[in-house]
C-alpha positions, 0 to 999 in steps of 0.5 A: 500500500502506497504511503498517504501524503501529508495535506498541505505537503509540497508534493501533491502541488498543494498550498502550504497551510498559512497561505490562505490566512496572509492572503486574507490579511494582505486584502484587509490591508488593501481595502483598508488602505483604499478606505483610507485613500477615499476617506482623504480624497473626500475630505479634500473634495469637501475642503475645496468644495467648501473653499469655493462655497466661500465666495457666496458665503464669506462667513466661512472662508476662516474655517477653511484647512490652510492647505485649500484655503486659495478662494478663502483667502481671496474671499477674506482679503477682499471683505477686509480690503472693503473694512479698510484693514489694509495689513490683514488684507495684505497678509491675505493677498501674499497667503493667496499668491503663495496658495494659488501663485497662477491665480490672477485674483490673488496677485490682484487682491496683493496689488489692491493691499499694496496699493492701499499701504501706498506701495504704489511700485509693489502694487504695479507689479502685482497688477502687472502680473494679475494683468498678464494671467487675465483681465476678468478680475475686477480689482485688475481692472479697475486700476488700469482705469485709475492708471489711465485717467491719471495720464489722461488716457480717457479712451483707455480708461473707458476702455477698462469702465466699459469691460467692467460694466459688461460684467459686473452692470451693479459697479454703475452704483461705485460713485467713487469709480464712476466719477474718476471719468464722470467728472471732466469733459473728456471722460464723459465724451470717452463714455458717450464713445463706448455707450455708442456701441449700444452695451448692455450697461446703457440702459442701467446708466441712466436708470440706476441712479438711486442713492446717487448725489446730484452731481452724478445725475448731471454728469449722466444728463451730459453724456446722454444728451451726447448721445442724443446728439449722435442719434442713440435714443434710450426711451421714456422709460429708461430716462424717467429717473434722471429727469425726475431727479433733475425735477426734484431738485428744482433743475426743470430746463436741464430736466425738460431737455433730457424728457425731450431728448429721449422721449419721443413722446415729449414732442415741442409743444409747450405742453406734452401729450396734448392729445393723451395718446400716452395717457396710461394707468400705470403711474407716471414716469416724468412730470413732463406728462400727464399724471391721473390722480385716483381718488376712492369716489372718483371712477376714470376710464381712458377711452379712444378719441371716436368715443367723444363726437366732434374730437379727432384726439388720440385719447380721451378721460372719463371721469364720474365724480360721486363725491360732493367736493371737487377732486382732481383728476389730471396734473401736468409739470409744464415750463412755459416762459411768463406771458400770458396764454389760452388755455382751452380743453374739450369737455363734454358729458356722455351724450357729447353736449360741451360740460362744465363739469371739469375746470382748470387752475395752475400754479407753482404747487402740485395740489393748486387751489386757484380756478381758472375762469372758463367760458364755453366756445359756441362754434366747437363746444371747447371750454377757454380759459385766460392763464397768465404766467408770472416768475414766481417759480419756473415750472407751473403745475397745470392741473384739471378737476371734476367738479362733485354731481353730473354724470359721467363726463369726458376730457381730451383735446387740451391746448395751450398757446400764447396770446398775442 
């Protein structure tokens, strides 16, 4: 009888007995090691993920582990070159160049700090730098602005304004950066250049104007009525702002001419609208135009021209005045040079006989208490009042009123013309 071979023996070709137990260990060590490996990569895609999260959350950018603390550390320079704490935003920028040495906006935010330390050569050459790796920093761009208007480059500065702008619409609101080319003639023509090409930012140069000094709405005023010139047209709308302002603050000719210059609606009759063609009720957009004033026991409509007979005009109002005092209805801005003139409208009741329900008064105050004496036209039916101007202020408030009883009564046609 053949001799039984011991199990595990080399000889049967068998595996030695420890082999299977070192195997299973070699293949705990390699799931452990992958583990682990995925374990690090996972929190350093959270730690980077957290790092650029930081730029809508700058409360987070000091959490962030230094080693992938490169957004963090531009997020923290920036809010502490905004606070005015230059060191800090210093130690932040060489942090970030030293993190992220490619990263234009960290050689970007080490220019600002230098710049605001006064280390103007140090400053250059970080922006010089941030300049050469891209132009899309807004940092880096407003200082080759600064740079060209300090040399009076104004085409080039506006330039880098225009650049800004087609990025970032809101920087129109930096007064301190707006008025660096605003301010001198050459500036404001270098702006009208660029607002030529029709960007994006022209409409918002016009109409985001809050909080804005008077100053910037003159300089607006300017380089729109530039453009006006050069046949760019913004519309009413976009304007509304700046003339308002201008309104506000007593400036009626400069506003007048920008209403003009803009809206074709204006025209150049002494008054505007005439005929109410434009006449809406969704508010009003200047005080250049007609303005309807709600009150709860007045009902108005705005009806088509046909709806009245012996009218040609674009628009008419209808109002019914259920209350027993009189309420106003219509109120215009109008500049007009002292003198006296005619001032006549067409009022009629709901079967198209002429009315005297609606009456007329002007002054210098919105809500004017004076009544205009008007007579009826036998030949047309229009009601014409005398209206003297004097220099007690430059605009006059032209207002129109329904008086209390009557049905419903309508208004349109309103003419205004010097009496010779």
């Amino acid at each position: 009888m053949a001799p039984v071979k011991p199990r595990g023996s080399k000889a049967g070709g068998g595996r030695p007995w420890g082999s299977r137990s070192e195997e299973s260990k070699s293949s705990t060590v390699s799931s452990a090691l992958c583990l682990l490996a995925c374990l690090v990569f996972a929190l350093a895609a959270v730690a980077s993920g957290l790092d650029r999260q930081s730029l809508s959350k700058p409360s987070i950018a000091s959490r962030i582990p230094w080693p992938f603390a490169s957004v963090a550390l531009q997020t923290s320079g920036q809010a502490n070159l905004v606070a005015g704490r230059l060191q800090a935003a210093l130690a932040d920028g060489e942090a970030a160049v030293r993190a992220d040495p490619i990263d234009p906006v960290s050689s970007a935010l080490l220019g600002s700090a230098r710049l605001g330390l006064n280390d103007l050569r140090g400053a250059e050459t970080a922006f010089r730098i941030a300049g050469q790796m891209g132009w899309r920093v807004p940092l880096t761009q407003a200082y080759w602005m600064s740079r060209a208007v300090s040399v009076r480059d104004y085409p080039v500065a506006a330039m880098r304004l225009d650049a800004l702008l087609r990025q970032h619409p809101w920087m129109l609101g930096n007064t301190a950066l707006m008025a660096s080319l605003e301010s001198s003639p050459e500036g404001r023509k270098a702006i009208a250049d660029r607002l030529a090409a029709r960007p994006l930012w022209l409409l918002s140069y016009a109409s985001e104007i809050t909080d804005q000094p008077l100053s910037t709405i003159d300089y607006r005023a300017a380089v729109l009525g530039d453009l006006a010139q050069r046949g760019v047209i913004i519309g009413c709308d976009a304007v509304s702002p700046p003339v308002n302002r201008l309104s506000e603050a007593g400036r009626f000719t400069e506003a007048r001419k920008l209403w003009r210059d803009h809206c074709p609606e204006a025209g150049s009759a002494l008054l505007g609208d005439p005929d109410l063609a434009y006449l809406r009720t969704g508010g009003v957009r200047s005080y250049f135009e007609w303005e309807m004033i709600g009150s709860a026991d007045v009902s108005m409509a705005i009806l088509p021209g046909k709806a009245a007979e012996r009218t040609g005009d674009a628009q008419i109002l209808e109002v019914h005045n259920s209350s027993q005092f009189t309420r106003q209805v219509l109120r215009q801005m109008m500049l007009v040079p002292p003198g006296t003139y005619q001032l006549s409208w067409l009022a009629s009741d709901a079967d198209g006989k002429p009315s005297t329900q609606i009456i007329a008064s002007a002054s210098c105050n919105p809500v004017p208490a004076d009544r205009l004496s008007a007579m009826t036209d036998a030949s047309n039916g229009r009601q014409r009042a005398v209206l003297r101007i004097g220099t007690a202020c430059l605009g006059h408030w032209l207002a129109f009123s329904v008086l209390p009883g009557g049905g419903d009564v309508r208004l349109g046609s309103i003419r205004l013309e010097p009496l010779r």
